[in-house]
C-alpha positions as CSV (number, residue, x, y, z in Angstrom):
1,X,130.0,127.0,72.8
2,X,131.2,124.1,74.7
3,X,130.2,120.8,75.6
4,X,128.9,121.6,79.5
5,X,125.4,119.5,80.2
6,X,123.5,118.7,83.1
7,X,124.9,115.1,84.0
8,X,121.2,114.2,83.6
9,X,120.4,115.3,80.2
10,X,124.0,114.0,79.2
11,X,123.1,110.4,80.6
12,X,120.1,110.4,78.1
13,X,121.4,111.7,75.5
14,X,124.0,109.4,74.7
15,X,122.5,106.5,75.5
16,X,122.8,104.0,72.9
17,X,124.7,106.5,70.7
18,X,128.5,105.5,71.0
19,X,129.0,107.3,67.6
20,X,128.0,110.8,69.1
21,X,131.4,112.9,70.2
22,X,129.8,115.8,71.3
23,X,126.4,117.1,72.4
24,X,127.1,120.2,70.4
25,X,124.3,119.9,67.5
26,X,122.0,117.4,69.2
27,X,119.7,120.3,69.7
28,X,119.9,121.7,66.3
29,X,118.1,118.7,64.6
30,X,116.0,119.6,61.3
31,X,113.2,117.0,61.4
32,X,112.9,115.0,58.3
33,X,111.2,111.8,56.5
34,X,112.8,108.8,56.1
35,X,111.9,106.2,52.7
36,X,111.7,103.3,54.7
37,X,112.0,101.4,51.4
38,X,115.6,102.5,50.9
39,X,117.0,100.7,54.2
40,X,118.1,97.4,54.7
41,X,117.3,94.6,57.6
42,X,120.4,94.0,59.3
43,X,122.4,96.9,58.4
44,X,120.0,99.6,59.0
45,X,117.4,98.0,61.4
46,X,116.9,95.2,63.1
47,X,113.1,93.6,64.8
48,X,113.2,94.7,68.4
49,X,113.5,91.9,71.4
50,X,111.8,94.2,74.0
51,X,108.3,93.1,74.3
52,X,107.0,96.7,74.6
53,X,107.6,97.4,71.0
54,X,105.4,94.6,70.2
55,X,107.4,93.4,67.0
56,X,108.2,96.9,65.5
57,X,111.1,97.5,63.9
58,X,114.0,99.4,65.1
59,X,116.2,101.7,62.9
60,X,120.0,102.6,64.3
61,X,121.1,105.8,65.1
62,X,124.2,107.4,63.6
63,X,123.2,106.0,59.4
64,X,124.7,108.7,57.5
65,X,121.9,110.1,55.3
66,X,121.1,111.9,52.4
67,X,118.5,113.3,50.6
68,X,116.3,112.0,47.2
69,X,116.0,114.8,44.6
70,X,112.5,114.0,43.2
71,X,110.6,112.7,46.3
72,X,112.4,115.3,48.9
73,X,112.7,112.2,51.1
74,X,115.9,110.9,53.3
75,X,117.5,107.3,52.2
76,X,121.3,106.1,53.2
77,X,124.0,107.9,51.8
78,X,125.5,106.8,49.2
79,X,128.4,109.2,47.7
80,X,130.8,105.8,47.5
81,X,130.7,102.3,47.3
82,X,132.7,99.7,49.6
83,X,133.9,96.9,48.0
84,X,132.8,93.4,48.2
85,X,134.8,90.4,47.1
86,X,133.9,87.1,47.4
87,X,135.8,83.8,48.2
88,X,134.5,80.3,46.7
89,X,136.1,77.1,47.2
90,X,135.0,74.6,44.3
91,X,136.0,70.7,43.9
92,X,134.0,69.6,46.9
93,X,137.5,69.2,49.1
94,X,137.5,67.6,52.5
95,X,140.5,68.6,54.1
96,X,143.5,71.6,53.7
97,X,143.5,74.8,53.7
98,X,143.8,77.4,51.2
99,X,144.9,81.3,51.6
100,X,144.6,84.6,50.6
101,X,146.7,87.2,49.8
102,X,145.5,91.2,50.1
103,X,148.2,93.8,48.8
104,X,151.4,91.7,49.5
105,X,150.8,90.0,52.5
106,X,149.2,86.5,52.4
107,X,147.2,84.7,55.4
108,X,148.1,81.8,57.1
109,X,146.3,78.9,56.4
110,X,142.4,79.0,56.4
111,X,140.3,75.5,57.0
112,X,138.9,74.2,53.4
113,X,135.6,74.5,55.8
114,X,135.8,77.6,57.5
115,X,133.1,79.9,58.4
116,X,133.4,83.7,57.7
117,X,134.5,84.4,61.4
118,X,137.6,82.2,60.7
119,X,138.0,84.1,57.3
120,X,137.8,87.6,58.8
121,X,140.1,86.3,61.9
122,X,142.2,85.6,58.8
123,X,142.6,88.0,57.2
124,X,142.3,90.6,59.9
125,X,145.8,88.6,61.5
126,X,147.6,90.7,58.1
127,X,149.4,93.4,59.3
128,X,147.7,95.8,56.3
129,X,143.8,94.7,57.6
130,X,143.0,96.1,61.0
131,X,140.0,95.0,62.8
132,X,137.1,96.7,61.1
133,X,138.7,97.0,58.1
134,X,136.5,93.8,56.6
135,X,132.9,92.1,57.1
136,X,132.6,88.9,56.1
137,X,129.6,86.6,55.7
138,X,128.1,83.8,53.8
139,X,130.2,80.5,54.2
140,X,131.0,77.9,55.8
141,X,132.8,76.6,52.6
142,X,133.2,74.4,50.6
143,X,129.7,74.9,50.0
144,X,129.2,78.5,50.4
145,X,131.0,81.2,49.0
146,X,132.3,83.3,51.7
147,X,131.8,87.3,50.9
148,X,134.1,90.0,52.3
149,X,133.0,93.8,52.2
150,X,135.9,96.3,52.8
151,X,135.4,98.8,55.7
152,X,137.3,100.9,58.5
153,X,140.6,102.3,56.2
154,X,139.0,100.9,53.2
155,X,135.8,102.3,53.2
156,X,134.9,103.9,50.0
157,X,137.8,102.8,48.1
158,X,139.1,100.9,45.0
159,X,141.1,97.8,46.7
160,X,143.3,95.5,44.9
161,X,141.6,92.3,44.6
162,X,142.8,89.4,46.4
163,X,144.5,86.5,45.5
164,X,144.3,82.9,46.4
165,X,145.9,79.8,46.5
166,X,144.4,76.3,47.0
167,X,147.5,73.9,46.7
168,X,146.9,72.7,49.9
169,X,143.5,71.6,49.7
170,X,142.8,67.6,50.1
171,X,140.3,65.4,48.5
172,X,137.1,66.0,46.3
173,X,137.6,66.7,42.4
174,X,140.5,69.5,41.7
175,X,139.7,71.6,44.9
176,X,140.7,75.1,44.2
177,X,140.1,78.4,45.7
178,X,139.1,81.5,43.7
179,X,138.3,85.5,44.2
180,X,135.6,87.6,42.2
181,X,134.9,91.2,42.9
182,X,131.2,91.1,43.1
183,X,131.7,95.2,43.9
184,X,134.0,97.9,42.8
185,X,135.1,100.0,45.4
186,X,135.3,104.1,45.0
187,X,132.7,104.9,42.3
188,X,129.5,106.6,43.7
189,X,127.0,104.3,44.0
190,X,123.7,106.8,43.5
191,X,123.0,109.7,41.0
192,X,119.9,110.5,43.0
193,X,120.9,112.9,45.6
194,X,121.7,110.6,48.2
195,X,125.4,110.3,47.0
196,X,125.7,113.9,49.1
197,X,125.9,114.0,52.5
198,X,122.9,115.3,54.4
199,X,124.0,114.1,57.9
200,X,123.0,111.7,60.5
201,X,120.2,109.9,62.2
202,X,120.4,111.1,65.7
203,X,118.2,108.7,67.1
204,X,117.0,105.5,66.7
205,X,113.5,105.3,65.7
206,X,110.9,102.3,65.9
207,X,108.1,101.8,63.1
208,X,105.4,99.1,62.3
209,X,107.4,96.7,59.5
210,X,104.1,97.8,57.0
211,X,105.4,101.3,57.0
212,X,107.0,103.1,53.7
213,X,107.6,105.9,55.4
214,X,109.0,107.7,59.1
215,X,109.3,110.7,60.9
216,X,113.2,111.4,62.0
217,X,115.7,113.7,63.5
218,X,118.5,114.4,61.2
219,X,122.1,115.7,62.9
220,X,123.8,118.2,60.3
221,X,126.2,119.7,63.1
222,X,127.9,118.3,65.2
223,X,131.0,115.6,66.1
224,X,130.5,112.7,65.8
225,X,133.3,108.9,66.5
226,X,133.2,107.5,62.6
227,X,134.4,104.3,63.6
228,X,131.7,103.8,65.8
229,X,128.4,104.9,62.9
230,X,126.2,101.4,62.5
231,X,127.5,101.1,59.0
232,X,130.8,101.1,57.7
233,X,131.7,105.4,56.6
234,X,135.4,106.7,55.9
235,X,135.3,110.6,56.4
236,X,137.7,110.9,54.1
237,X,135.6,109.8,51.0
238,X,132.9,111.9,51.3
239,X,133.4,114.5,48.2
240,X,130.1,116.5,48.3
241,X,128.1,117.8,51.7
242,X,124.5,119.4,51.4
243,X,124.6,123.4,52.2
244,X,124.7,124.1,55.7
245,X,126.3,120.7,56.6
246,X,129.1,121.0,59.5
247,X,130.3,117.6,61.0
248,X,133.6,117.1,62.1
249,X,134.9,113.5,63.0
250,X,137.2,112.2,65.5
């Protein structure tokens, strides 16, 4: 088998679908039933701009799937958990900078305000964090806490929890800077049959925001880019693959 298509049906096919290595598969689709209930806004789907939908949502192609024991339906995977760590300054300062230090190497000073893009630029400046390797929202501080989720190489796993230091920060009531792990990396996160791997949605879908349910296309072979899936998915953690299952990742 090889990867020959008419340039036509290749230009369709991919669209929208950066994730999708190969056409190989994209024919072989099992059609399946998605539990609308188990997704999240933002990460899974987001409300479409284009007028023509007329406000219904739109889920991503590419979420790595799997499926529920008792209802028979298809919900995220879930085989491991990334973990999510979050920064909080306290003491109300108004000036400095504090840092943070991930496995040895320690960041160069962060604004006792910054936002989570200045965290992530951070952090992602270390030479062990690449870019992708961390999402971080919430903030700005010092009245937010900022939260960082582990992705890319980290994906799945069990990281060391990071350190901080706010000596430098100026002014308020004992500013300081300190790091909780709000979730452990590398334990499965489901016992329900979604922590095996089913496959992939192969195309996003729209659906009315009312809806429980959806009709889908589930990819169980095929290649796919797992840097590029919507959400973050190390290959390397996945332990446990529903019969039949053959995706190889580039």
């Amino acid at each position: 088998m090889n990867d020959f298509q008419p340039y036509s049906y290749t230009d369709t096919a991919t669209a929208d679908r950066p994730w999708l290595a190969s056409l190989v598969g994209v024919q072989d689709t099992n059609t399946i039933t998605l539990d609308l209930t188990k997704f999240s806004a933002g990460t899974h789907y987001v409300v479409a701009s284009n007028p023509l939908l007329q406000g219904r949502t739109v889920m991503k192609s590419g979420i790595p799937l799997g499926k529920v024991t008792t209802s028979g339906l298809y919900a995220p995977y879930a085989g491991t958990t990334s973990e999510v760590q979050t920064v909080t300054v306290t003491g109300t300062p108004t000036g400095g900078t504090y840092t943070l230090t991930f496995s040895g190497q320690t960041t160069a000073g962060i604004p006792y305000n910054a936002t989570a893009a200045q965290v992530k630029t951070a952090l992602e400046a270390l030479s062990n964090i690449n870019p992708g390797d961390v999402a971080v929202a919430g903030g700005p501080h010092p009245g937010t806490a900022v939260t960082v989720a582990f992705s890319g190489q980290y994906a799945g796993d069990n990281v060391a929890q990071m350190t901080a230091s706010g000596t430098n920060l100026t002014g308020g009531t004992t500013p300081a800077v300190t790091v909780a792990t709000t979730t452990a990396g590398g334990a499965a996160s489901a016992s329900d049959g979604t922590e095996v791997l089913a496959g992939f949605l192969v195309s996003e879908i729209s659906f009315n925001p009312t809806s429980v349910k959806a009709a889908a296309a589930l990819l169980w072979h095929g290649e796919i880019f797992a840097a590029y899936l919507p959400v973050p998915f190390d290959p390397a953690n996945v332990t446990s693959v529903a019969p039949g299952v053959n995706v190889h990742y580039r």
